[in-house]
DRENDO-976951 format. One line per field, with one value per residue: residue in one letter; x, y, z of N, C-alpha, C in turn; chain. Coordinates in steps of 0.2 Angstrom, whole numbers. Example, Ala and Ser with C-alpha at 12.3 -4.5 7.8 and 13.67 -1.06 7.14 Angstrom:
<pts>
res	A/S .
n_c1	66/64 .
n_c2	-28/-11 .
n_c3	39/35 .
ca_c1	62/68 .
ca_c2	-22/-5 .
ca_c3	39/36 .
c_c1	66/64 .
c_c2	-16/0 .
c_c3	39/39 .
chain	A/A .
</pts>
This chain:
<pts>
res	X/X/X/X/X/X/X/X/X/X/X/X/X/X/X/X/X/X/X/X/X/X/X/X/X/X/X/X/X/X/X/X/X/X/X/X/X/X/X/X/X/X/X/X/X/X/X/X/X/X/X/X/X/X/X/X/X/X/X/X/X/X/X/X/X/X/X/X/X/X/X/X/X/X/X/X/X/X/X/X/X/X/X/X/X/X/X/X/X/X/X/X/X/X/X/X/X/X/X/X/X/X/X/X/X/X/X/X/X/X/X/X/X/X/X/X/X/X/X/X/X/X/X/X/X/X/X/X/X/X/X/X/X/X/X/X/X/X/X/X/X/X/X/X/X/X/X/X/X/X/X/X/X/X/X/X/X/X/X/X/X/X/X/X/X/X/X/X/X/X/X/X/X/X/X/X/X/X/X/X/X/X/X/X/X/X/X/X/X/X/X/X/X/X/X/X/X/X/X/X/X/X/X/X/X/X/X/X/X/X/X/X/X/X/X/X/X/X/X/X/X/X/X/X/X/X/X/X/X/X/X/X/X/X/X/X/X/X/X/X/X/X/X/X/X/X/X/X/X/X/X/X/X/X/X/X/X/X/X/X/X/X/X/X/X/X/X/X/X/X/X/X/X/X/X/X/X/X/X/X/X/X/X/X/X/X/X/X/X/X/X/X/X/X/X/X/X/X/X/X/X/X/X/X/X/X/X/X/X/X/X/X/X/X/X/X/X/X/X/X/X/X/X/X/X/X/X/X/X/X/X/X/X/X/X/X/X/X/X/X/X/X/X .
n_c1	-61/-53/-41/-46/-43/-54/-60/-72/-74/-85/-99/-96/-98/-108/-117/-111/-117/-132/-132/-130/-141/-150/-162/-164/-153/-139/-128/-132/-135/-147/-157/-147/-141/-148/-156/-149/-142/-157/-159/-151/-157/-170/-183/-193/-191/-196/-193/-205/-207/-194/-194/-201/-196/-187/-174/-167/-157/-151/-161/-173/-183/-198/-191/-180/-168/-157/-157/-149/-149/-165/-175/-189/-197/-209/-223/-219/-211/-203/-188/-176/-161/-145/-130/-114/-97/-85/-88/-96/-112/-125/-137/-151/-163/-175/-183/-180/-185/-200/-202/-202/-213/-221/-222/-223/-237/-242/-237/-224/-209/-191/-178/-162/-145/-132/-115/-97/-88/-93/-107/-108/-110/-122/-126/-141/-149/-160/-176/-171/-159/-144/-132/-117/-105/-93/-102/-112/-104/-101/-113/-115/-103/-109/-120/-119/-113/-124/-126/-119/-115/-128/-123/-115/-99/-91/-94/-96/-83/-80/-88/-82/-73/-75/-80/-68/-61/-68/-66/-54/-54/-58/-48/-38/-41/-44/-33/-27/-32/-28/-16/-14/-20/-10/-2/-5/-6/9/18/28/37/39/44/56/63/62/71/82/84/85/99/106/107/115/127/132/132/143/153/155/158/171/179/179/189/198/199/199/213/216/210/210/212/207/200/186/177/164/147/133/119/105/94/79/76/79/74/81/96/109/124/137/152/165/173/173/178/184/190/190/185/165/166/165/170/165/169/164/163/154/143/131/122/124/140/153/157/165/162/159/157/151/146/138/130/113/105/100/95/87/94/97/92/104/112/129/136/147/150/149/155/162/165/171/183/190/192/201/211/213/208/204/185/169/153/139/127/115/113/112/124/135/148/158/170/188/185/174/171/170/154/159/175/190/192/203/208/197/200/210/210/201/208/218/211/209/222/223/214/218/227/225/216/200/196 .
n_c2	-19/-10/-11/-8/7/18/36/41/34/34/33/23/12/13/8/-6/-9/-6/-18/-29/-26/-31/-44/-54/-53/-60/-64/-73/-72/-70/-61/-58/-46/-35/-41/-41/-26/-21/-28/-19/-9/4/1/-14/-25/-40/-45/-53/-54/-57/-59/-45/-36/-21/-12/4/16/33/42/55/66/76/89/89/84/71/52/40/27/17/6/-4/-13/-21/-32/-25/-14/1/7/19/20/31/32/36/37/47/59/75/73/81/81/84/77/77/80/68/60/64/60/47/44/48/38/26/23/20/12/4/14/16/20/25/29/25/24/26/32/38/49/66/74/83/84/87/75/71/60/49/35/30/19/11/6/-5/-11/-16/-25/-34/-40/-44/-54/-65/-70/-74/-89/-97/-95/-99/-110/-109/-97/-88/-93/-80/-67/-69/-68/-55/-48/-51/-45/-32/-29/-31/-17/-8/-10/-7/6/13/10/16/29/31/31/39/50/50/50/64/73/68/75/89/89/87/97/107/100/90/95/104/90/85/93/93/79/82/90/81/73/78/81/70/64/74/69/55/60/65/56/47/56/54/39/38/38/23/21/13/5/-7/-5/1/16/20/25/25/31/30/38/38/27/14/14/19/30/32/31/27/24/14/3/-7/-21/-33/-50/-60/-69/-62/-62/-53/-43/-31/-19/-8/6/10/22/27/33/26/28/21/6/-7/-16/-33/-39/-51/-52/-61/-61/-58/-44/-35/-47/-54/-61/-75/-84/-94/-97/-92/-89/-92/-103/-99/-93/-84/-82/-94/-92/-81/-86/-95/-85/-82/-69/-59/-59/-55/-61/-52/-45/-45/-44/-56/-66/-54/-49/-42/-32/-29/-15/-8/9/25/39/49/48/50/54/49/36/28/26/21/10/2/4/-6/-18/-20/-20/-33/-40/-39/-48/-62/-68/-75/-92 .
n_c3	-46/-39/-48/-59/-57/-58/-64/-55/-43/-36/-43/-51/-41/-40/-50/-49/-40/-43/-51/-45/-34/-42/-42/-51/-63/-70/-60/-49/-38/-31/-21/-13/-10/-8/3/12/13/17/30/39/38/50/45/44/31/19/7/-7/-17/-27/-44/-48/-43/-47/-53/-54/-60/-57/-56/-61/-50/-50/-47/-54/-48/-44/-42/-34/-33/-35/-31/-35/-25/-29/-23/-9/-7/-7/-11/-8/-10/-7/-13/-6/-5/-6/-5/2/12/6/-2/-8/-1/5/-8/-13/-4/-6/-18/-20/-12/-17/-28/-22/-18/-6/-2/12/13/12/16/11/15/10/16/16/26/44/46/49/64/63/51/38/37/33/33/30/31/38/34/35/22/30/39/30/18/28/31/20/18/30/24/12/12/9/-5/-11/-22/-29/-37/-50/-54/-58/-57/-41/-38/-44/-35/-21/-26/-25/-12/-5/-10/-5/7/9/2/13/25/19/20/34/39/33/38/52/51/46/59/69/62/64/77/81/71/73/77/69/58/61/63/51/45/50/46/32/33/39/27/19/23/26/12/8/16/10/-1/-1/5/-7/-15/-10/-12/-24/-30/-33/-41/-58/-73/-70/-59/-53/-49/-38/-33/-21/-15/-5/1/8/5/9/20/29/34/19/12/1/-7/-15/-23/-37/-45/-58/-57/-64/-77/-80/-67/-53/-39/-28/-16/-2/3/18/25/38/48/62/57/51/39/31/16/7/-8/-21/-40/-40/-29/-24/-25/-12/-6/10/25/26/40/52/43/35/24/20/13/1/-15/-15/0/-1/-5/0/13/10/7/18/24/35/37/42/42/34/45/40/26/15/8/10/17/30/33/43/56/64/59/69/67/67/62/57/40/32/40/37/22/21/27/17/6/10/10/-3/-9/-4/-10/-23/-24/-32/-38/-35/-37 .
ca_c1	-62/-45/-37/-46/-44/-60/-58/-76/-76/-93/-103/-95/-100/-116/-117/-111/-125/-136/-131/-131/-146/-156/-160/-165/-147/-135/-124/-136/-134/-154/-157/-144/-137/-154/-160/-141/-144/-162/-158/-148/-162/-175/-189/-192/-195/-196/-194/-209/-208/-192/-194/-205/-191/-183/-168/-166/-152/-151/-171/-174/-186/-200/-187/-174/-164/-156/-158/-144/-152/-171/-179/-196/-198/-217/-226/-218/-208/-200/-181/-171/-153/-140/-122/-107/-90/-82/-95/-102/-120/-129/-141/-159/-164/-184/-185/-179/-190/-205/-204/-203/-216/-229/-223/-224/-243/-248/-231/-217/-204/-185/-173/-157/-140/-124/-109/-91/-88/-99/-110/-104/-113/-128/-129/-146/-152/-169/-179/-163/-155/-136/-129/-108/-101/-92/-110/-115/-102/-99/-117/-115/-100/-109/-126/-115/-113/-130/-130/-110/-116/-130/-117/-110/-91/-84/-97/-94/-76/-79/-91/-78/-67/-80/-80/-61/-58/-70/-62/-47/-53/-58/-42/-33/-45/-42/-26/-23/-35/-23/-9/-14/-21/-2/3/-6/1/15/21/33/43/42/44/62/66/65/76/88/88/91/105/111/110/120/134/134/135/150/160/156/162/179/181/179/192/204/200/201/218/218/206/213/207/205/197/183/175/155/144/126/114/100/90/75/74/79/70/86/100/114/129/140/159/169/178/173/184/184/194/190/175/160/164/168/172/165/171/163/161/145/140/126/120/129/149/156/158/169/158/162/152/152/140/134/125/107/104/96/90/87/99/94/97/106/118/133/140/157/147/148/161/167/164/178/190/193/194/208/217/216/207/198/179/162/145/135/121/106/112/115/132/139/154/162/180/191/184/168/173/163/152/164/180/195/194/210/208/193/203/218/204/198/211/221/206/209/229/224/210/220/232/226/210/195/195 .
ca_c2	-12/-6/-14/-2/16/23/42/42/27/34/34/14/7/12/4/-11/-10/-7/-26/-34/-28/-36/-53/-58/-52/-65/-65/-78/-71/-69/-54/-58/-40/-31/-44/-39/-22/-20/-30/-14/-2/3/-1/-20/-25/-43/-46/-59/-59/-56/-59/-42/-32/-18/-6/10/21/42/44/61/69/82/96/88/79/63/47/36/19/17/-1/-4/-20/-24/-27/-25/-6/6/7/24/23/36/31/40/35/52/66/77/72/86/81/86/72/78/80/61/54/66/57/38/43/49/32/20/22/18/6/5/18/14/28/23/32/21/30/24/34/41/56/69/76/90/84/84/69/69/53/42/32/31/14/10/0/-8/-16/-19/-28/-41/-43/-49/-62/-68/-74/-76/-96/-102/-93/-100/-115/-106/-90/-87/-91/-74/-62/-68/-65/-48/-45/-50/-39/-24/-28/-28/-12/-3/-9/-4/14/15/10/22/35/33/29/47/54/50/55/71/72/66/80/93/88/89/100/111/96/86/102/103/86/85/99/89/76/85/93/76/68/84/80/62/66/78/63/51/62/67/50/46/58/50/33/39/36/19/19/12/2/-14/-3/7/20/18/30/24/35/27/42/35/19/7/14/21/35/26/33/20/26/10/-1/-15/-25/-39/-52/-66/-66/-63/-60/-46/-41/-25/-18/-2/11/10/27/27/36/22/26/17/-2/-9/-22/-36/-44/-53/-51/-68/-61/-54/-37/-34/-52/-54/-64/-82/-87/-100/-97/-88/-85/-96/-109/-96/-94/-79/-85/-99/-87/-76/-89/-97/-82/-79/-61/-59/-56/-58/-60/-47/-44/-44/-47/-65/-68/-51/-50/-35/-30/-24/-12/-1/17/29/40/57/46/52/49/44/28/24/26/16/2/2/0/-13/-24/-18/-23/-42/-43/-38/-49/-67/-69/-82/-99 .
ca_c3	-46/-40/-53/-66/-56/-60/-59/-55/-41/-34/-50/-52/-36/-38/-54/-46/-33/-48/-55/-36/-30/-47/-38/-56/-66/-72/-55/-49/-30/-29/-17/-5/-5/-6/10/19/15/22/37/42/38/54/41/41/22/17/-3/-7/-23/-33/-52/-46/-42/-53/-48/-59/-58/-58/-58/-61/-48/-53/-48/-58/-45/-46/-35/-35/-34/-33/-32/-31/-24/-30/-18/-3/-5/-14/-8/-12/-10/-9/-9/-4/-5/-2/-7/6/10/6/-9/-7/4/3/-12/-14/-1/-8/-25/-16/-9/-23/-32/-20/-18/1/1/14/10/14/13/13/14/11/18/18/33/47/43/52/67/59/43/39/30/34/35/28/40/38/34/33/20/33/40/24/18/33/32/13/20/36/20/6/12/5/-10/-17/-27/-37/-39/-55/-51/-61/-54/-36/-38/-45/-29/-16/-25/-25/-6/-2/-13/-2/15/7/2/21/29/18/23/40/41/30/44/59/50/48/65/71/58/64/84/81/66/72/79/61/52/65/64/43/43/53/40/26/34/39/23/16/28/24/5/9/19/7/-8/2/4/-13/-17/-4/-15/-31/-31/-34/-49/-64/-80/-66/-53/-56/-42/-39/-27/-19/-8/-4/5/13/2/11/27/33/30/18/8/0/-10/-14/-29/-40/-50/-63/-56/-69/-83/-76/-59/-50/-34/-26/-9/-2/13/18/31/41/57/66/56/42/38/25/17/2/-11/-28/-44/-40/-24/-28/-25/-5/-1/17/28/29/47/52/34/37/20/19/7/-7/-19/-10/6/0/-6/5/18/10/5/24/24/40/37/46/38/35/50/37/19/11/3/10/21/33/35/47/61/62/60/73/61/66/59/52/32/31/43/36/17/23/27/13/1/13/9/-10/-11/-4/-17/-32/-25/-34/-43/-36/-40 .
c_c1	-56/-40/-37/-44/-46/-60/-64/-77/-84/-99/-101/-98/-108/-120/-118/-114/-131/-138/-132/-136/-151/-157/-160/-158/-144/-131/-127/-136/-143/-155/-153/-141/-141/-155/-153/-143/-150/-161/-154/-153/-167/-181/-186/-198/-192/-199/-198/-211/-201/-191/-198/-201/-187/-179/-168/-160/-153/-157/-171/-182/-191/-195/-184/-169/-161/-156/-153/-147/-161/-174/-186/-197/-207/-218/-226/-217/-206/-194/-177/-165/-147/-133/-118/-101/-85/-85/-99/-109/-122/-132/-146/-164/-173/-188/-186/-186/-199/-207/-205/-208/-223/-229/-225/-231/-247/-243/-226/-213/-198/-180/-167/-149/-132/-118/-102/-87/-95/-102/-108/-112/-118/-127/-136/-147/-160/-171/-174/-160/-147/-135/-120/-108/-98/-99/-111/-111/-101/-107/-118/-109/-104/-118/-123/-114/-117/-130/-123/-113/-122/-130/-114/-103/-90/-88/-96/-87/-76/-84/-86/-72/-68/-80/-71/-58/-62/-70/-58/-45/-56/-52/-37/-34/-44/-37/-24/-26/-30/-16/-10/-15/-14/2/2/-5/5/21/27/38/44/44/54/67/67/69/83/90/91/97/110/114/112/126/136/137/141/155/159/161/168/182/183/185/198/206/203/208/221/214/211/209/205/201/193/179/169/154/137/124/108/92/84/72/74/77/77/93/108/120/133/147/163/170/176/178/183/190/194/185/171/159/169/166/171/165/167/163/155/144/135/126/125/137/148/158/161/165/161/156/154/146/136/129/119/106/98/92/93/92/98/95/100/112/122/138/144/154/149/154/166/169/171/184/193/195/203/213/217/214/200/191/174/157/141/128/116/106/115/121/137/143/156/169/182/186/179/170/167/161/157/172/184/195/198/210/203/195/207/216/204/203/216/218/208/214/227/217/212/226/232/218/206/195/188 .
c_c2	-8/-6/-9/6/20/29/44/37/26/32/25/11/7/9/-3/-13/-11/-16/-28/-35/-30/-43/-56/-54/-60/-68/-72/-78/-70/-64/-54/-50/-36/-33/-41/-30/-18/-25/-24/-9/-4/-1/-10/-23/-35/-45/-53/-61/-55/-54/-51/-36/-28/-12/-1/15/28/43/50/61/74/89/94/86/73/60/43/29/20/10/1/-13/-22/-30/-24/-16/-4/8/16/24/28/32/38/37/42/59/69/72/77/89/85/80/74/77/72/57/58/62/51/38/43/41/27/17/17/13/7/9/18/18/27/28/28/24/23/27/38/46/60/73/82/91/81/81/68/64/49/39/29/22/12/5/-6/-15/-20/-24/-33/-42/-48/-55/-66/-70/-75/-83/-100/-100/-96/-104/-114/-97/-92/-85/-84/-66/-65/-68/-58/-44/-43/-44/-31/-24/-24/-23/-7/-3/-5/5/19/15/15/28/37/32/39/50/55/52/59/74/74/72/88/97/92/92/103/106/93/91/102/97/83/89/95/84/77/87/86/72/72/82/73/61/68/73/59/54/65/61/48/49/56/43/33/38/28/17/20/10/-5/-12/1/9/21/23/26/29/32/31/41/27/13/9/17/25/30/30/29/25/17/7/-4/-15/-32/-42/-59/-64/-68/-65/-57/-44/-33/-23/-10/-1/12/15/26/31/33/22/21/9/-4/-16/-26/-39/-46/-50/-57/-67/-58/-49/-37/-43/-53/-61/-71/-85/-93/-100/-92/-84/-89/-102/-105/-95/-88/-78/-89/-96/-84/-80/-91/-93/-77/-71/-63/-56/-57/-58/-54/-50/-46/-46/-52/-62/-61/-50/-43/-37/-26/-23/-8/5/20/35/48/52/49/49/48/39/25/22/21/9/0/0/-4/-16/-23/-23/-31/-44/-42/-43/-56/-67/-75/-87/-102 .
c_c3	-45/-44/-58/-63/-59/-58/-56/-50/-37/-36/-51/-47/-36/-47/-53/-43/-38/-50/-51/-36/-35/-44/-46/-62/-66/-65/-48/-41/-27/-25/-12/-4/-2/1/14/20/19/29/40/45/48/50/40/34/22/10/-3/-15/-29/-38/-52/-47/-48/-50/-57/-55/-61/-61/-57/-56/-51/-51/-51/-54/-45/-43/-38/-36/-31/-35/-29/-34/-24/-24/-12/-2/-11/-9/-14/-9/-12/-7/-11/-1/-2/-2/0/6/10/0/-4/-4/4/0/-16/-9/-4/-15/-23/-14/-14/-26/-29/-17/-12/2/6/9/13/12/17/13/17/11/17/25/38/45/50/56/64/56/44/33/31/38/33/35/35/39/31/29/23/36/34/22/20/33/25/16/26/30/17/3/8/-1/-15/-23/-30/-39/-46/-53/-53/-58/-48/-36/-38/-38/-24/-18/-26/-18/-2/-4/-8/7/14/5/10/26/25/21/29/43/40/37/51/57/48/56/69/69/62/72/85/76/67/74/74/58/54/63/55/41/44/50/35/27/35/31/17/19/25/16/4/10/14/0/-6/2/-4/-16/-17/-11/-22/-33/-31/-40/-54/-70/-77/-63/-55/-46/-43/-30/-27/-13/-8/0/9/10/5/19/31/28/27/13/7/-6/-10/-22/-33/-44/-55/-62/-62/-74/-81/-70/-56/-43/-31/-17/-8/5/14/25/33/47/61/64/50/44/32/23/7/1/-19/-32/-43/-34/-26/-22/-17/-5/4/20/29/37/47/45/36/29/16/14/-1/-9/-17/-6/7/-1/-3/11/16/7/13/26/27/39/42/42/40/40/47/29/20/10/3/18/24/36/39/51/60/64/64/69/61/65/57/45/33/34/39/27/17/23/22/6/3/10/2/-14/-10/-9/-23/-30/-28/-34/-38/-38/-40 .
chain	A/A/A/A/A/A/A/A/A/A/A/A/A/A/A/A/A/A/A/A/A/A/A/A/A/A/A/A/A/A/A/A/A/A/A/A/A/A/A/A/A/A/A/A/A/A/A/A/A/A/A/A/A/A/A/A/A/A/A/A/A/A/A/A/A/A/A/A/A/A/A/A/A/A/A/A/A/A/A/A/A/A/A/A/A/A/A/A/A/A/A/A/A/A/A/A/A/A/A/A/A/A/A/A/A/A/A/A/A/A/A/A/A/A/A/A/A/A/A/A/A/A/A/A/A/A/A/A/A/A/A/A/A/A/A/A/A/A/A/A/A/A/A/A/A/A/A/A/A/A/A/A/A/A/A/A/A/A/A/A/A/A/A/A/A/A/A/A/A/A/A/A/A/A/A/A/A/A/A/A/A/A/A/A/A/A/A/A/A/A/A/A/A/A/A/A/A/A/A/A/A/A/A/A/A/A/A/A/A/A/A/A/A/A/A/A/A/A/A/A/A/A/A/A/A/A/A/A/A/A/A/A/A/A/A/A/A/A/A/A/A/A/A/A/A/A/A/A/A/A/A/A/A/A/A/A/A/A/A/A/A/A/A/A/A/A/A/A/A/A/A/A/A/A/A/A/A/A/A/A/A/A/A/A/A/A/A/A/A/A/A/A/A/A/A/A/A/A/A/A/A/A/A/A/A/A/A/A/A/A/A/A/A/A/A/A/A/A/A/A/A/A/A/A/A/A/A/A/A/A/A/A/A/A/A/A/A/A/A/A/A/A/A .
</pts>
């Protein structure tokens, strides 16, 4: 179900309940949702006879109302289901249990209302009694057991994943819920404190394209000059100014200034390293082909804190630096790697 993005996802799942609660459909689950469902309900109903059983979708009322799911389980009851995924409840709940009523001819009447969240204190649903998807569902896995081995494998697949789609549209839901909540808090301090980023990551852009200016002076037809900002990509503020080179064929040498909150860091890497993978522990680096280079041409590095196969040079600048030291840095490291190719 989340797979396809039904823009309609209310109208689908009750579809899907349609096909479930048939104990006699192809899906070969017998009435295990119906019996999980009515163990919820007040009203106790025990299905005695199955093959009996018929579910109809959007039965019109004698006012022209519509009922979302109506079984009438011969001879025990007449079940009316209303779901709700994210819709008010505020059908005509009377009129539904008036019509159950004329039809089921002296039978148990079970008036259900399937919610995805709680019904909201004084809403009146009438005679319905309020049931969560949550319940519901963990009472379909805590039966489910007995019924695997005469289940049509592809319909319980597609069950489970009609269950974890509508966990899934409740932990959004409540997740968004808190973070509004959170939002509405504390706004004038977020509102303050987003301002203070943008402003920062105006500044940080500014240093870096000064910088960049500084460097430009070493760009040739060997040295080209590359910019990154990273903005909240990588979960942190990032501005990057620095060189690559082509020291042999197919492989190249890129050196940069990487800003941050915490100041500037002069950092080295090859084409051979993949792009943000995490640091392996225990691995330092010096096994790689750049790793071995640099060593024996004596250009003091350290391994990068967090990325694989990338290295840091020199000194960490404090983030109010003088460009020009952190410039000087920068293309020192430059002169001793144009000064002899990788082996």
């Amino acid at each position: 179900m989340e797979i396809t993005s039904y823009p309609h996802l209310e109208n689908v799942a009750s579809n899907v309940l349609d096909f479930y609660f048939n104990p006699n459909a192809e899906h070969g689950l017998g009435t295990l949702l119906l019996e999980a469902l009515l163990s919820l309900a007040a009203t106790p109903v025990i299905i005695s006879n199955p093959l009996a059983v018929s579910v109809a979708r959007e039965i019109s009322t004698s006012l022209g109302n519509r009922i979302d799911l109506l079984i009438d389980a011969y001879p025990d009851a007449v079940i009316v289901i209303e779901n709700k995924l994210f819709h008010t409840a505020n059908n005509p709940f009377p009129d539904y249990e008036q019509y159950a009523n004329k039809i089921a001819s002296q039978r148990p009447v079970v008036l259900i209302l399937l919610t995805l969240f709680d019904i909201s204190s004084g809403t009146n649903i009438g005679n319905f009694q309020p049931v969560l998807y949550k319940s519901f569902c963990q009472e379909i896995l805590h039966r489910i057991g007995d019924r695997i081995i005469d289940a049509d494998n592809r319909y319980l697949i597609f069950l489970l994943d009609f269950i974890q789609t509508t966990q899934n549209l409740h932990e959004a839901r409540v997740m968004n819920q808190e973070f509004l909540t959170f939002l509405q808090s504390h706004e004038e301090d977020i509102v303050s404190l987003l301002q203070k980023v943008t402003s920062l990551q105006k500044e940080m852009k500014k240093k870096t394209a000064a910088l960049a200016e500084l460097m430009r002076e070493k760009e040739s037809d060997t040295v080209n000059l590359w910019f990154y900002g990273s903005g909240l990509k990588e979960k942190r503020l990032r501005e990057v100014a620095g060189y690559w080179t082509s020291v042999l064929p197919d492989y190249v040498i890129s050196i940069a200034a990487d800003l941050s909150v915490d100041g500037w860091d002069i950092r080295i890497k090859d084409n051979k390293t993949s792009k943000g993978v995490p640091k392996t522990p225990g691995h330092d680096g010096f096994d790689t082909q750049l790793g071995r280079w640099l060593q024996s041409k004596q250009i003091e590095v350290s391994p990068h804190p967090s990325l694989q196969g990338h290295f840091l040079y020199g000194s960490h600048f404090p983030y109010d630096s003088d460009l020009v030291s952190v410039d000087t840095e920068i293309k020192r490291l430059l002169a001793l790697i144009l000064q002899e190719s990788p082996q």
